[in-house]
C-alpha positions as CSV (number, residue, x, y, z in Angstrom):
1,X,27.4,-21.3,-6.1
2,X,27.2,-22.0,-10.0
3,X,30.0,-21.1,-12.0
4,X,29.3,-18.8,-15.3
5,X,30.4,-21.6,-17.8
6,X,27.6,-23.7,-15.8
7,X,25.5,-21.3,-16.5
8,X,26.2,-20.1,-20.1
9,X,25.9,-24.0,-21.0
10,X,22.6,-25.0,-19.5
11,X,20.7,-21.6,-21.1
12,X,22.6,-22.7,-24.3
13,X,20.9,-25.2,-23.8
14,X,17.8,-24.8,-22.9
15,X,17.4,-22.3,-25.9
16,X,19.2,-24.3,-28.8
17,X,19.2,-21.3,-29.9
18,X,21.6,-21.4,-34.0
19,X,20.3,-18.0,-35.5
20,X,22.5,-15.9,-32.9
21,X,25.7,-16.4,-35.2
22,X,28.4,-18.9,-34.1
23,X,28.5,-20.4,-30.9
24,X,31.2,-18.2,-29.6
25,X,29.7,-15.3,-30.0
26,X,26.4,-16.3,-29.0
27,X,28.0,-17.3,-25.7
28,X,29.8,-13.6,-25.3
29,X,26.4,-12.3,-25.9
30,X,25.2,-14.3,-22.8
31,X,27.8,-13.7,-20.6
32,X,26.9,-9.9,-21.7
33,X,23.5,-10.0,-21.0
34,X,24.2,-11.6,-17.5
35,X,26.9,-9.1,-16.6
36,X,24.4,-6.2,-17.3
37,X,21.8,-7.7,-14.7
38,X,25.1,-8.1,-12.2
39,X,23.6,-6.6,-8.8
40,X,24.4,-6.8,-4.9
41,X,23.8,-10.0,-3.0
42,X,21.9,-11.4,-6.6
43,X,24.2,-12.6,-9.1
44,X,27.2,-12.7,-6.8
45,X,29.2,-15.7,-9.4
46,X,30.0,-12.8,-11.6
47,X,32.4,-10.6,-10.1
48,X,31.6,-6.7,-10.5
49,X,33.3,-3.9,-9.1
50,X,30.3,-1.5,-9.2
51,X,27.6,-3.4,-7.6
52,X,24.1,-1.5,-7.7
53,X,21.5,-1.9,-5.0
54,X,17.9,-2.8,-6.8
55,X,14.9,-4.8,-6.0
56,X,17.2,-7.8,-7.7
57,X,19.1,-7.5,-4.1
58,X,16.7,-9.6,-2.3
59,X,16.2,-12.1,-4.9
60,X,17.6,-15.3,-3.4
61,X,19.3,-16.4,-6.8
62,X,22.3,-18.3,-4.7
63,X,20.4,-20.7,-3.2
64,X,18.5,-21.9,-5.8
65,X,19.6,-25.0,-8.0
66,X,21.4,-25.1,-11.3
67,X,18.4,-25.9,-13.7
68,X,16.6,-23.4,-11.3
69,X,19.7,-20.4,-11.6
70,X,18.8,-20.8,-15.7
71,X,15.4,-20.8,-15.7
72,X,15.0,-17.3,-14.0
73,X,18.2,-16.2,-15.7
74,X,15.8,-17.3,-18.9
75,X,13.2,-15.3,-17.8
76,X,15.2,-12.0,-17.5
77,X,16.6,-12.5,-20.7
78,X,13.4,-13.0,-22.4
79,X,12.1,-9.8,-21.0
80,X,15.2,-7.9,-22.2
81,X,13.8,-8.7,-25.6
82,X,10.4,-8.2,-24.3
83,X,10.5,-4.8,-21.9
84,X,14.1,-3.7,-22.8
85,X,16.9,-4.1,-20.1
86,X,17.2,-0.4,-19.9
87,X,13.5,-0.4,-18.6
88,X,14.2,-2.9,-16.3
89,X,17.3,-2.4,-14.5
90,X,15.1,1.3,-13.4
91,X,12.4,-0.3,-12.5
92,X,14.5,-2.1,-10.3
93,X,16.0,1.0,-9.1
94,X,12.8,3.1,-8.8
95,X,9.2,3.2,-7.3
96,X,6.6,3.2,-9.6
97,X,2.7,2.0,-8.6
98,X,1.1,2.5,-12.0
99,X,3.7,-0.4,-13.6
100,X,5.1,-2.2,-11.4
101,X,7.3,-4.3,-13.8
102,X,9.4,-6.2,-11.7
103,X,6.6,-7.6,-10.0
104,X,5.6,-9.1,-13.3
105,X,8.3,-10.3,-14.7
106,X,9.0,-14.2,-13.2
107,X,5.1,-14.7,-12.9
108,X,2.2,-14.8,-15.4
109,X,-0.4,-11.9,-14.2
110,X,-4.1,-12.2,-15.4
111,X,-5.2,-8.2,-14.9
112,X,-8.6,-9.7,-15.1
113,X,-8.5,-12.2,-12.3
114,X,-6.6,-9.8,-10.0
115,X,-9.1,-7.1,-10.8
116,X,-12.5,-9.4,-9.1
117,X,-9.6,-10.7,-6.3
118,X,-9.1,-7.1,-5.8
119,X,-13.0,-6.4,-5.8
120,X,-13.7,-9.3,-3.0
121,X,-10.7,-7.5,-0.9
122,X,-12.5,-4.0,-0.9
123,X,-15.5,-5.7,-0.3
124,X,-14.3,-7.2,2.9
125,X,-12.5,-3.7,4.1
126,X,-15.9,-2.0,3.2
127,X,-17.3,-4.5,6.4
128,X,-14.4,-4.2,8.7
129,X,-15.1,-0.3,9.7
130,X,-17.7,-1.5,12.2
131,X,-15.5,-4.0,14.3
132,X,-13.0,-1.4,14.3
133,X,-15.5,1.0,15.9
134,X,-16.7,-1.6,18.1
135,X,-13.0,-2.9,19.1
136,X,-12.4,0.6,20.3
137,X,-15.6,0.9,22.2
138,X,-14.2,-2.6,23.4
139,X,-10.8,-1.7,24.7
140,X,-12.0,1.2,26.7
141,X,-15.1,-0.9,28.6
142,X,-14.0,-4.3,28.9
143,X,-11.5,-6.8,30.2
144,X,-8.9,-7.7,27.9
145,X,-9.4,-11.3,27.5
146,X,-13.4,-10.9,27.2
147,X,-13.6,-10.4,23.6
148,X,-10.4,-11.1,21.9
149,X,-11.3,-14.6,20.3
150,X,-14.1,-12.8,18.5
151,X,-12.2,-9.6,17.8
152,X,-9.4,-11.8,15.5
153,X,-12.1,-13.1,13.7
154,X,-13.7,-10.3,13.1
155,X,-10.9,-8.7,11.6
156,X,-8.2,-11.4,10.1
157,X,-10.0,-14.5,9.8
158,X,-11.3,-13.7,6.2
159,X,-8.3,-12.9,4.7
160,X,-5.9,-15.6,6.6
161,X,-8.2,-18.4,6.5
162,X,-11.2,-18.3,4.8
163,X,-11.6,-21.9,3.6
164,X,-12.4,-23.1,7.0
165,X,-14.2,-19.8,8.1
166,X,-17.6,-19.6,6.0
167,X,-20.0,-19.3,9.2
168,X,-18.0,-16.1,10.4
169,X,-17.9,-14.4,7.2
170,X,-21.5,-14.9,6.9
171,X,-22.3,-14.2,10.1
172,X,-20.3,-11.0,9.7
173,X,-21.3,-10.2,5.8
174,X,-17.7,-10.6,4.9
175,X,-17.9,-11.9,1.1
176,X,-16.0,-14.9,-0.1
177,X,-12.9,-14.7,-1.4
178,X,-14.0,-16.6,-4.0
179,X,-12.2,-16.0,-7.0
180,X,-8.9,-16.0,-5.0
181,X,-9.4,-19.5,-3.8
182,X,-10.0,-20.9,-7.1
183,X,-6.9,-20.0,-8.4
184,X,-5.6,-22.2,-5.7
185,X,-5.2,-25.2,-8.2
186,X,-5.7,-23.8,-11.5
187,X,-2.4,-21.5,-11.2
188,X,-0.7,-22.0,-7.8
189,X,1.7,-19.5,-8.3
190,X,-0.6,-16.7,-8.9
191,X,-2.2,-17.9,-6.2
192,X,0.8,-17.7,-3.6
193,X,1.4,-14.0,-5.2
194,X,-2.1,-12.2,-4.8
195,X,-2.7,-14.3,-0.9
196,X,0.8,-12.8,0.2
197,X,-0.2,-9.8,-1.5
198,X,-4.0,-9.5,-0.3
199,X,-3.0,-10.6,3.0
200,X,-0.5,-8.1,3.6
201,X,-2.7,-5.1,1.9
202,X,-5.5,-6.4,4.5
203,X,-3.4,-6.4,7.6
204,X,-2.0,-3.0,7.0
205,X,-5.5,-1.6,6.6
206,X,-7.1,-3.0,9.5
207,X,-4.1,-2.0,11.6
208,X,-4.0,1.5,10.3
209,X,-7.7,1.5,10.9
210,X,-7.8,0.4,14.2
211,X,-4.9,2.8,15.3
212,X,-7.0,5.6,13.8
213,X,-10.1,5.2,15.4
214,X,-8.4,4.5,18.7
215,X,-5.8,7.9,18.5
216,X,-8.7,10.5,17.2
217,X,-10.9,9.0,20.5
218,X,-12.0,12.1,22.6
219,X,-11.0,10.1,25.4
220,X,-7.1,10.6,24.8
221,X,-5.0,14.1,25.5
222,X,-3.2,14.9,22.3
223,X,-0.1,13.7,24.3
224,X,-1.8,10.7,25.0
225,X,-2.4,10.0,21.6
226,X,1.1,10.5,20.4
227,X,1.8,8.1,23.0
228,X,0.0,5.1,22.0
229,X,1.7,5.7,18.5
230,X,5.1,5.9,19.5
231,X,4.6,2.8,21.6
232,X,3.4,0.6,18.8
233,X,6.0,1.9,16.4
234,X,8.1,0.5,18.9
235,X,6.6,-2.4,19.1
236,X,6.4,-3.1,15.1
237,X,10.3,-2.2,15.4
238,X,10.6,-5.1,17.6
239,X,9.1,-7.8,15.2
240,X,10.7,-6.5,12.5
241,X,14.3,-7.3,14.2
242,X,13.4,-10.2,14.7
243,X,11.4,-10.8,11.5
244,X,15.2,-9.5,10.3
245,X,16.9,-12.3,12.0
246,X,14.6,-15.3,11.2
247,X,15.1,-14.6,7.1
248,X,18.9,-14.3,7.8
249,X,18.9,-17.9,9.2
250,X,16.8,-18.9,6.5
251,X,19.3,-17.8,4.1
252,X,21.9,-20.1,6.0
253,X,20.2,-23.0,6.5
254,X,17.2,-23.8,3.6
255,X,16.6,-24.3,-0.3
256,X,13.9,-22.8,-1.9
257,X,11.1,-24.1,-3.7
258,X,11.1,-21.8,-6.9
259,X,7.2,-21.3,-7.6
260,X,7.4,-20.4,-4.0
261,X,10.4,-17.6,-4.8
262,X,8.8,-16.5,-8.0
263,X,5.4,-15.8,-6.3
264,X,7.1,-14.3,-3.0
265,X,9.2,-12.0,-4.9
266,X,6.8,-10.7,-7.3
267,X,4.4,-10.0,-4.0
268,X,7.4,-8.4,-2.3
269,X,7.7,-5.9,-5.8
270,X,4.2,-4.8,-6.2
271,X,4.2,-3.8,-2.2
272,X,6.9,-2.0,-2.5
273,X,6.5,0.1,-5.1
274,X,2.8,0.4,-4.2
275,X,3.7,1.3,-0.1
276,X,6.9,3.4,-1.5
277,X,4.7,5.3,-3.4
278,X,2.1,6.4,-0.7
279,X,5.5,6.8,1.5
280,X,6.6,9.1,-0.7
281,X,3.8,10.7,-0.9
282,X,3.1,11.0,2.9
283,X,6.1,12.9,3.0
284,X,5.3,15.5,0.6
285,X,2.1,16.0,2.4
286,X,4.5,16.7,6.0
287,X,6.8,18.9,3.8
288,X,3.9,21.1,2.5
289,X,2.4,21.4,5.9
290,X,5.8,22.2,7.4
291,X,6.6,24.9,4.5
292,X,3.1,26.2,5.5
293,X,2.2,26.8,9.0
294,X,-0.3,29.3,8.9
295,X,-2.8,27.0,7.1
296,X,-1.7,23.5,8.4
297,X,-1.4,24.3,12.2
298,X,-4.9,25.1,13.8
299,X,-8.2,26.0,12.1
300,X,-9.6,29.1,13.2
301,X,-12.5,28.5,15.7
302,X,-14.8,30.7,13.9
303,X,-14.4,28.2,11.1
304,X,-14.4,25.0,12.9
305,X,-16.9,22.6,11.8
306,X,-17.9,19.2,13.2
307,X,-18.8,16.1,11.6
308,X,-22.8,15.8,10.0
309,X,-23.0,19.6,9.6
310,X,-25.3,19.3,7.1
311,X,-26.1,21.9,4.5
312,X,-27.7,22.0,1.1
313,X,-26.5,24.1,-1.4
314,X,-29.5,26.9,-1.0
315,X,-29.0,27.2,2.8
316,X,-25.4,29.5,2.0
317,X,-24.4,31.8,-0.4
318,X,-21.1,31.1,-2.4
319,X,-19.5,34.1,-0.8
320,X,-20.6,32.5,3.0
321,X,-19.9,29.0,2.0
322,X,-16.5,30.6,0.3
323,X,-15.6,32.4,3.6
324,X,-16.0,29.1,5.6
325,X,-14.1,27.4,3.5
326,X,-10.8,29.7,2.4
327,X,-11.0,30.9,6.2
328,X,-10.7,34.5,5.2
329,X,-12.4,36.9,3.2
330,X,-10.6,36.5,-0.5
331,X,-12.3,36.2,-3.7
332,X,-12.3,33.2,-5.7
333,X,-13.4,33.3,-9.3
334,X,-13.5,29.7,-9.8
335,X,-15.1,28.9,-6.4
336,X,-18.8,27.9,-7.8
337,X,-17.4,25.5,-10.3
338,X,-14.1,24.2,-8.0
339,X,-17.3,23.8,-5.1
340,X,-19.6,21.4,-7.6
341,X,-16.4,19.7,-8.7
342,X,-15.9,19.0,-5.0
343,X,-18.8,17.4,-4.2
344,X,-18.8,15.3,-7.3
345,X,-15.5,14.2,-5.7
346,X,-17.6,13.2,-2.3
347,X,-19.9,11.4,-4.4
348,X,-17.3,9.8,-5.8
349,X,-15.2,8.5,-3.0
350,X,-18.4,7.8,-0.9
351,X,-20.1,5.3,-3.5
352,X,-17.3,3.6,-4.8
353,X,-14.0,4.7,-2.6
354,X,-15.1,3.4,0.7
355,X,-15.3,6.9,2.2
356,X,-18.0,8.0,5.2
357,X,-18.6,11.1,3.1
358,X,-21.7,13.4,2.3
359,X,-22.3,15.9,-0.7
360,X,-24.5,18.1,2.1
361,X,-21.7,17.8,4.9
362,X,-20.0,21.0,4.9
363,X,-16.9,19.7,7.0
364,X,-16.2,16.9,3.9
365,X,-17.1,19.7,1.4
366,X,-14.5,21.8,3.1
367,X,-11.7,19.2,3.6
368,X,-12.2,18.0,-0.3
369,X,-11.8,22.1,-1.4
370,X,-9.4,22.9,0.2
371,X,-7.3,19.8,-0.5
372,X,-7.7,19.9,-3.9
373,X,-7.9,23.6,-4.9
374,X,-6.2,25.7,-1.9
375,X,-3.2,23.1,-1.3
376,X,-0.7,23.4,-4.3
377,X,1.8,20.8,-3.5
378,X,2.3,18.3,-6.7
379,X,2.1,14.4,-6.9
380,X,6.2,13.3,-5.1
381,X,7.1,10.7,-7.6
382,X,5.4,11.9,-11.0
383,X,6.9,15.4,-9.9
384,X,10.8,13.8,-10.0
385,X,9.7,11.7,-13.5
386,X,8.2,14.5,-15.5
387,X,8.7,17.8,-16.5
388,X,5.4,18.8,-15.6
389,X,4.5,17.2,-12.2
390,X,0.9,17.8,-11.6
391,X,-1.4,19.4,-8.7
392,X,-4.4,17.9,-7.1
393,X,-6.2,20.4,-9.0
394,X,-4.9,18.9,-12.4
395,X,-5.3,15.6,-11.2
396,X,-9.5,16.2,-10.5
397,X,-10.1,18.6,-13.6
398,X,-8.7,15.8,-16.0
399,X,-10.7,13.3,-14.0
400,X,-14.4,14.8,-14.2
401,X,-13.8,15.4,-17.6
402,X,-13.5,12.0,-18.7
403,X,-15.7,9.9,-16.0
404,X,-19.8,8.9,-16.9
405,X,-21.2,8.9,-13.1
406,X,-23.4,5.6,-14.9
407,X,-20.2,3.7,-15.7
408,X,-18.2,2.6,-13.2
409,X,-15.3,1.6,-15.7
410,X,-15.1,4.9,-16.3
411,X,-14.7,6.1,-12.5
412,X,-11.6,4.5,-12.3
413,X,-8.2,6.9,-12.2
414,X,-5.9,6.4,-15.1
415,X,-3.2,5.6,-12.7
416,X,-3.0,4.2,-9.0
417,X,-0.8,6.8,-8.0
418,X,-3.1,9.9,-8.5
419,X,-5.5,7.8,-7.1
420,X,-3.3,7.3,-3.9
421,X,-2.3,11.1,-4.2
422,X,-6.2,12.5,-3.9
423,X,-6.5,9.6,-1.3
424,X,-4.2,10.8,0.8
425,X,-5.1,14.7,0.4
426,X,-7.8,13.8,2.0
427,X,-7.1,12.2,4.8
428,X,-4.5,14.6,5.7
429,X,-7.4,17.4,5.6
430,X,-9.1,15.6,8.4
431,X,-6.5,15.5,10.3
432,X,-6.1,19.4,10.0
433,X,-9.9,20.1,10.3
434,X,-10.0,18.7,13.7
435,X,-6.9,20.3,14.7
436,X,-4.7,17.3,14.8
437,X,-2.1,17.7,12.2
438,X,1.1,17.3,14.8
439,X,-0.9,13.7,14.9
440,X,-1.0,13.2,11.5
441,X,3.0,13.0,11.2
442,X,3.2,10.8,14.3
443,X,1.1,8.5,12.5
444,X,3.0,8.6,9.2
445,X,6.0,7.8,11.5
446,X,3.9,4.9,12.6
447,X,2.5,4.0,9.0
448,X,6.0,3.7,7.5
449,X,7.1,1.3,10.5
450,X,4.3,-0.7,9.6
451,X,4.8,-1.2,6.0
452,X,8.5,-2.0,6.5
453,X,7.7,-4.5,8.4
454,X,5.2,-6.1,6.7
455,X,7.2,-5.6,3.4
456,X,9.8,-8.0,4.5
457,X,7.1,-10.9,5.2
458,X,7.4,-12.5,1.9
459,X,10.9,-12.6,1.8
460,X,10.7,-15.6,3.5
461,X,10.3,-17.3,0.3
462,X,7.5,-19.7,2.2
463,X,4.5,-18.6,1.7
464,X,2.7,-21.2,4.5
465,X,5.0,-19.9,7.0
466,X,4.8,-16.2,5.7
467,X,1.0,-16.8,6.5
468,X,1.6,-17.8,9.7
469,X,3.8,-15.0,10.8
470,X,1.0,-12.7,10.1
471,X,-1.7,-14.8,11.7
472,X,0.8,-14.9,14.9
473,X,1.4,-10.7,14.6
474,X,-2.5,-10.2,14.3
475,X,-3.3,-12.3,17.6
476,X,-0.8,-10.2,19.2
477,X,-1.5,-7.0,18.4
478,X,-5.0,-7.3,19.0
479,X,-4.2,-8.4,22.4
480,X,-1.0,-5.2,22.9
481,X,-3.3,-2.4,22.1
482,X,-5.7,-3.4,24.2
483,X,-3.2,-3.1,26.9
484,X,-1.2,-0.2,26.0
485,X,-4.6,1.6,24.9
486,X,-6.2,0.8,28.5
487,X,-2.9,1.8,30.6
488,X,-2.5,5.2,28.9
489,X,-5.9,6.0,29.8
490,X,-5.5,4.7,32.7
491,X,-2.8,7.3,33.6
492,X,-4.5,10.4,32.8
């Protein structure tokens, strides 16, 4: 452990800093500034009696080295001047998905390098849906050993190893993370940030998607279903412990490399306000659902749709397609232009959100209305930051009155979280048109389980072996759900 004077001299300097005043008081106004960023388990050398839990809590600032200690120390400082400590210290305290400032504030991001990283990551999960589909098919017909082997690559070799895995990404029509790799020598540290980052993002789709696909099989009572989910939460609760215990020795036993902490952390910050957003979100959704049971329990079976009931516009009336979609006979003023806006929505999210949606499906036309103009529950986060917290309906209206349907700059959300919030919506109604909404909160039970879990990953402050965890949970959970998913069928 340095001592503060250690501390206060080597930033001193580092700076040679003169303009501050005399050298006493420039050192009070260090020791100042340090005191303010005093939090729990971070900078421990300064005793505190009201220690605040933040993000700075899992920063592993003790076992760094002395010129290391000053250099991040130098960093915060600098963005004092630069965001304003105020700023900071909430962000620390906070969720937030549109900023995210912790998560930049030891590395140096490049929005527009992340942005075509980002690209070549949805391009990948816009290929995985397939294998998922055909995994499932799998797990139900075959032996358990048959096709595992192909199954992993199908899904995880891309995004854990790509260097060495160009034949199965192109026999697969993965693309190239291309632009990630390059970063590999030109900034390292950026590097170790977006893999951790991607990687996790990637693992947490393919997991959710495989779950999804396997739980909504006709094959599976609902008990069954909620079965299979409970057993894998369990499961994920199991590698977290003893994820849980290998950082712990860590913390005992290594040193750190700092480009390695610096990346890692920063990783660690944009998941977690990214997953505690959606979190937060999922739990707004439950509480609307749970405040409402006579819309989110079971739909009516006069007004049941199934999937590919196609219908152009001419084929109902507005009153008809009104009816089917409200589920009673009430009149809707707005219902013409909210119906349009809805299927420029499906459009929308088909083309360039990754969504098996139609315009002329009436069961995606009804999930999108109703979701967006019939459910009145407000964005979680935004609706505890602002005085006016706004609807889904708010959320599309400003949205379709700004986009150009040939510019794709313009399709983009002016922040993540709405984004995540329509997202969401959606998803839920699904859930609800098919009548499984008691499902839909197992899963979220699931979902959180999983991100906990895979939050903690880069807080092993090594991003090989943070690599290599996931690589080992991906073989194995390929190779549990097969099992579980077969035995619970099997006793029905």
């Amino acid at each position: 452990m340095h001592s503060k004077k250690e501390l206060v001299e080597k930033l001193m300097e580092l700076e040679n800093e003169t303009e501050k005043g005399t050298e006493e008081s420039y050192r009070k106004d260090i020791e100042y500034k340090f005191r303010s960023f005093h939090e729990k388990r971070t900078f421990v050398f300064f005793p505190k009696e009201e220690q605040m839990s933040s993000l700075f809590s899992y920063f592993p600032l003790d076992r760094l080295s002395l010129d290391e200690t000053v250099e991040i120390l130098y960093l915060l400082r600098k963005n004092h001047e630069d965001i304003g400590k105020a700023r900071i210290m909430n962000a620390a305290k906070k969720i937030d998905a549109d900023h995210s400032i912790i998560s930049r504030i030891f590395i140096e991001r490049d929005p527009l390098t992340e942005e075509r990283c980002l690209e070549e990551l949805k391009n990948v999960q816009r290929g995985i849906h397939r294998s998922v589909r055909s995994f499932v098919c799998n797990i139900l017909m075959l032996p358990i050993a048959q096709c595992l082997e192909i199954d992993f690559c199908d899904f995880f070799a891309p995004i854990l190893y790509p260097e060495v895995n160009t034949e199965t990404q192109n026999k697969n029509g993965f693309a190239f993370f291309y632009n990630l790799y390059q970063l590999k020598n030109k900034n390292p540290v950026l590097f170790v940030f977006l893999r951790l980052y991607m990687t996790c993002e990637y693992v947490s789709f393919v997991i959710l998607q495989i779950m999804t696909y396997l739980t909504t099989s006709d094959l599976y009572t609902e008990k069954q279903r909620e079965q299979i989910y409970h057993i894998a939460e369990l499961y994920i609760a199991s590698k977290k412990k003893s994820l849980v215990f290998r950082i712990q020795m860590k913390e005992k036993s290594e040193d750190l490399n700092l480009a390695e902490v610096k990346a890692a952390f920063s990783a660690f910050a944009a998941l977690h306000d990214e997953w505690g957003e959606y979190l937060e979100i999922l739990r707004a959704l439950e509480k609307e659902g749970e405040e409402n049971p006579d819309f989110f329990s079971y739909v009516p079976e006069e007004f049941k749709l199934d999937k590919y009931t196609f219908c152009d516009d001419k084929a109902l009336t507005a009153k008809e397609r009104m009816q089917i979609f409200t589920e009673k006979e009430v009149r809707k003023d707005k219902f013409p232009e909210n119906s349009k806006n809805s299927q420029e929505m499906i459009d929308i999210l088909e083309n360039h959100g990754n969504r098996n949606m139609n315009r002329n499906d009436l069961k995606d036309q009804k999930v999108v209305y109703n979701e967006i103009y019939q459910s009145k529950v407000k964005h979680p986060q935004k609706a505890s930051q602002s005085r006016y917290p706004r609807t889904a309906a708010a959320i599309v209206k400003q949205y379709l009155g700004k986009i150009d349907m040939n510019d794709s700059e313009t399709l983009k959300f002016d922040k993540k979280s709405e984004y995540m919030f329509i997202r969401e919506k959606i998803n839920r109604g699904y859930y609800r048109e098919t009548d499984l909404m008691p499902l839909y909160c197992v899963k979220n039970a699931f979902q959180t389980q999983l991100y906990e879990f895979l939050l903690s990953i880069p807080l092993l402050y090594d991003s090989e072996e943070s690599i290599a965890y996931i690589e080992g949970l991906c073989k194995d959970f390929l190779l549990f759900i097969r099992k579980i998913a077969k035995e619970v069928l099997e006793k029905c």
